[in-house]
N, C-alpha and C positions, 0 to 999 in steps of 0.2 A: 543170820542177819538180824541186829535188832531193827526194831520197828518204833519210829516216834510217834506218841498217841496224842494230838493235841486235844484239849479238854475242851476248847472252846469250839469244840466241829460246827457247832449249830449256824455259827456265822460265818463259816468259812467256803468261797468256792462254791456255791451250789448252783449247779443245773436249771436255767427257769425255764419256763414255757414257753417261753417268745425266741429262746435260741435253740429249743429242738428241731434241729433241722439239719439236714443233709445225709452223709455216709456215718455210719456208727458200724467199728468190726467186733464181733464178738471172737478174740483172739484165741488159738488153742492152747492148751499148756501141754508143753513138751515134758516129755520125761523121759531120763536114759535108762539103758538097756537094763539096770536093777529098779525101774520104777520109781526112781526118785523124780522129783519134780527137779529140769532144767535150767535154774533161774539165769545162765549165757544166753541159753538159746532163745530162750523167754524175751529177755530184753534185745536180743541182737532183732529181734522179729518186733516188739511193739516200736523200737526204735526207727525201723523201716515204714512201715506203719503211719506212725505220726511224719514221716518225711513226704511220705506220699499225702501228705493234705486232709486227712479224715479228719471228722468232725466230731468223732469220738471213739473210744476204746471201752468192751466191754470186760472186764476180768469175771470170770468163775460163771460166766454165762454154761449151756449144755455143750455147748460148742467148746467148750475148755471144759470138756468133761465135770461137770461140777458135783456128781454126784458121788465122784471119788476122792474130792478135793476135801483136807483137814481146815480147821479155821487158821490153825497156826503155817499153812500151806498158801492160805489165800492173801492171809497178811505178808507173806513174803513177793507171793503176785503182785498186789497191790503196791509194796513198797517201793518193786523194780520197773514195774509200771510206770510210774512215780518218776523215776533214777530217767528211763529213758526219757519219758515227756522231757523233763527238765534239762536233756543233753539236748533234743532235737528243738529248743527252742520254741513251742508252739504254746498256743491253749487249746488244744480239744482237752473234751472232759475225759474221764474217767468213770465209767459205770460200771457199779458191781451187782451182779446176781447175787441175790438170796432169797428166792421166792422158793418156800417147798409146801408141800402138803398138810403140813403143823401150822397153823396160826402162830402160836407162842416161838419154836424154834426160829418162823422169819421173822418175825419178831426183833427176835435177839441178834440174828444176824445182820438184821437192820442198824439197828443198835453199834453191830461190833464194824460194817461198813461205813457209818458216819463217824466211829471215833477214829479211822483210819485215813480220813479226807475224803471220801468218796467223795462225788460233785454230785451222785442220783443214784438209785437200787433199779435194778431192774425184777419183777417182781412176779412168776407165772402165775395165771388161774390153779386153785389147787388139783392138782393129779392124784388121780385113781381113785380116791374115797368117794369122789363125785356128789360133792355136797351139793346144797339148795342153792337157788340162784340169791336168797337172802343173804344166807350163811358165805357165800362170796363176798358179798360184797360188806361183809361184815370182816372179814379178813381183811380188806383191803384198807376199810376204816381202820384197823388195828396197826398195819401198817405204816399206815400215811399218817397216823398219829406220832410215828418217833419223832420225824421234825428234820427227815432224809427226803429229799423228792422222791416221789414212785412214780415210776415208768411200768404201766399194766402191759403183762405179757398174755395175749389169745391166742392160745397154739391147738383145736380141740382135737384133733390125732394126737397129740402125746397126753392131753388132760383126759381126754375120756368123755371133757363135758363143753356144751357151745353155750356161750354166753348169748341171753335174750339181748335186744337191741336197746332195750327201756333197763337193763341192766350194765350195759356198757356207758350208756351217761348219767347211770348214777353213779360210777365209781368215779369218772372223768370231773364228776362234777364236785369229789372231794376235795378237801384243801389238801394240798400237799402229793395231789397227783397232777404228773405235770402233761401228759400224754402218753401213749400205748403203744407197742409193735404188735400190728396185724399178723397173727401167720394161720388165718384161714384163706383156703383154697381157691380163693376169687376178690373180685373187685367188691362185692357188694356194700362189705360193712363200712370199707373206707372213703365209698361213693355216700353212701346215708348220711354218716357221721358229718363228711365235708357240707353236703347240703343244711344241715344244722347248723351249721356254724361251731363242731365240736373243738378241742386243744386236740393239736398234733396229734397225726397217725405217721409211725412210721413202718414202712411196708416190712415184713419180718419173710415173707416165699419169695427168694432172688430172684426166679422163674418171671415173677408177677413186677419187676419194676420199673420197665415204663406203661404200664398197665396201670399201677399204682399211682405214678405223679400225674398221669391226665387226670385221673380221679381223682386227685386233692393229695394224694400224702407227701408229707415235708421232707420225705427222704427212704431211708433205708436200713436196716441193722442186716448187713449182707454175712454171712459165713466165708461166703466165696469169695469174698474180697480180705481174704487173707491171702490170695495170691494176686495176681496183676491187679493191684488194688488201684493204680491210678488209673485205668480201661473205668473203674467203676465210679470214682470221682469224676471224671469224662463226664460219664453219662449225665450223670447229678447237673454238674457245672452247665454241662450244653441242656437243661433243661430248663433249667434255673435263664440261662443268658434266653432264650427263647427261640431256644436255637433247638425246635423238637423236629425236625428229620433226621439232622445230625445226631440228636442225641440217640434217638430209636435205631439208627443207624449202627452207631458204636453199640447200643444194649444186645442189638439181634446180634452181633459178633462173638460177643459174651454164652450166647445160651447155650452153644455146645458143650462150651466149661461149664458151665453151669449144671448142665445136664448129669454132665460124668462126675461132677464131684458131690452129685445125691443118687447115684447109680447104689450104692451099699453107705451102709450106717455113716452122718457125718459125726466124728471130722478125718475119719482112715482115710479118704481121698487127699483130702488136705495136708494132713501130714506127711504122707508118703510125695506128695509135689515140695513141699518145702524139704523135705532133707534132699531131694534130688536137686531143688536150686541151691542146694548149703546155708539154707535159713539156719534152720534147726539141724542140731545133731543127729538126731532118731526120730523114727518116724512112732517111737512106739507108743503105744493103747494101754491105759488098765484095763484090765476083764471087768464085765462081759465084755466089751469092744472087742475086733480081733483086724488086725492089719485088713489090707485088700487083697483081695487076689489078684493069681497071677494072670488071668482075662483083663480085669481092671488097669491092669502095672501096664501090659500092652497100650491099653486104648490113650491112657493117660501119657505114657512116654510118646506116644504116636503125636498127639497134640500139641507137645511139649517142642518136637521139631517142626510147628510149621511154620 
C-alpha cells in the first residue's frame, strides 16, 4: 500500500484540548496465521469502530501490540485507518502511539506520526530505565516540541516509575500537550488534577470509568471497547446527558467483560472475541504474547451467550 505523506502535516487536522473528550479505542492489529499484519480485518474492525460513535481511534497503541509493530507496518495502520474513517463518514480523530523508552527514537516517531496526518501521539512515561522525574519531563518537552499534539500516557505497573503530582502539571502545562490517559489504579490523580483546574484526563483502567467521570475525567481510552463498543459510548453519552444512574447502570453491566478481558495479558482476550464475532480473521499474537487459554475460551464463550 502506498502511503501519501503530506508535507504540510503541521496545519492539518490536529487534536485540541477543548475536544479531548469522550470514548477513545486503542484498536488491536490483527495479524494472520504467518504473522503478517491484517490490513481487511484491520479496517473491517476500525470501520465498526467509527460506526459505533467513538470519539477517537488509537493505532500502534500496547493494545495493537506496538512493540512488535515496524514503522513501515504502522503506516500501513495508519493509512487504512484513514480508508475506514473516510468510508464511515465521521470525524473522530485518529491517535497514534509512539512513546517508547528512547527520548530521540519518540522523537522521530513523533515526527514520522504527523507526517502521516495523525490528529495527536499518544505518548508513555518512559519504561524500565526509570529515569528522574526531571528527565521526564524533559522527554516530554522534546516531544511536545515536533509541533504533534501529545496526549501523556501514566501507566506506573508497566513503566516501573509513578509520576509526582507537581510533575504531572509540569508536563500538562507544556505547549503542545493537550491532556493525558490516566492508567493508575485509583481515582486520586484525576480527582487532584480536576480540583486544579488541570487539561483533560482521560481515564486509561476500564474497571475505573464511572469512578473516573464523577471525578472529572472527560472520557476514556477503553481497550475493552473494542468489543460492544456502543454499551461503552452508552455509558459516556448517559453521563455526559446527566443521566448518572443510568449511566452507572449500563458501566456495572460492563465489568464482567471487563473483568474477563484483563483476566491474562490484553489484548489475547480481545482478539480471541473478535474472531469469534468474525471481526477479524485470527485471533493471533506475536510472541511474547500467547493466545488464551482454554479456562479463559470457556468463560468468554459463556458470556458471549447471555
Amino acid at each position: 500500500m502506498n502511503v501519501q505523506i503530506d508535507e504540510d502535516w503541521e496545519m492539518i487536522g490536529m487534536l485540541r484540548e477543548k475536544d479531548l473528550h469522550g470514548i477513545y479505542v486503542p484498536i488491536i492489529t490483527p495479524f494472520d496465521e504467518e504473522y503478517e499484519v491484517d490490513a481487511a480485518s484491520f479496517y473491517n474492525l476500525a470501520y465498526n469502530l467509527f460506526q459505533d460513535e467513538i470519539d477517537g481511534l488509537v493505532v500502534n497503541g500496547t493494545t495493537g501490540e506496538s512493540p512488535t509493530i515496524t514503522n513501515e507496518e504502522m503506516a500501513i495502520l495508519f493509512a487504512t485507518a484513514q480508508a475506514a474513517r473516510e468510508a464511515a463518514q465521521v470525524n473522530a480523530s485518529i491517535i497514534v502511539g509512539t512513546g517508547t523508552n528512547d527520548t530521540l527514537s519518540t522523537v522521530k516517531k513523533t515526527e514520522a506520526a504527523g507526517k502521516l496526518g495523525a490528529d495527536a501521539v499518544l505518548v508513555v512515561v518512559p519504561y524500565y530505565n526509570k529515569p528522574s522525574q526531571q528527565g521526564i519531563i524533559e522527554h516530554f518537552r522534546r516531544a511536545a516540541s515536533v509541533g504533534v499534539p501529545v496526549i501523556l500516557y501514566e501507566v506506573p505497573h508497566r513503566t516501573g516509575v509513578t509520576l509526582e503530582l507537581d510533575t504531572v502539571r509540569t508536563i500538562l502545562e507544556l505547549d503542545g500537550v493537550i491532556g493525558m490517559k490516566d492508567s493508575t489504579p485509583n481515582t486520586r490523580l484525576v480527582s487532584e488534577l480536576t480540583r486544579l483546574g488541570s487539561k483533560p484526563v482521560l481515564c486509561g483502567e476500564d474497571s475505573l470509568l464511572y469512578d473516573a467521570l464523577s471525578s472529572g475525567a472527560k472520557g476514556i481510552m477503553s481497550a475493552s471497547a473494542n468489543v460492544m463498543t456502543e454499551r461503552f459510548v452508552s455509558v459516556y453519552r448517559h453521563f455526559e446527558a446527566g443521566q448518572h444512574e443510568m449511566s452507572k447502570q449500563l458501566f456495572e453491566e460492563l465489568l464482567p467483560l471487563i473483568r474477563l478481558l484483563f483476566e491474562e495479558p490484553n489484548p489475547a482476550p480481545l482478539k480471541w472475541l473478535l474472531e469469534q464475532q468474525g471481526v477479524i480473521e485470527s485471533g493471533t499474537l506475536r510472541l511474547p504474547l500467547l493466545s488464551v487459554t482454554e479456562g479463559l475460551q470457556k468463560k468468554l464463550a459463556a458470556f458471549l451467550q447471555k
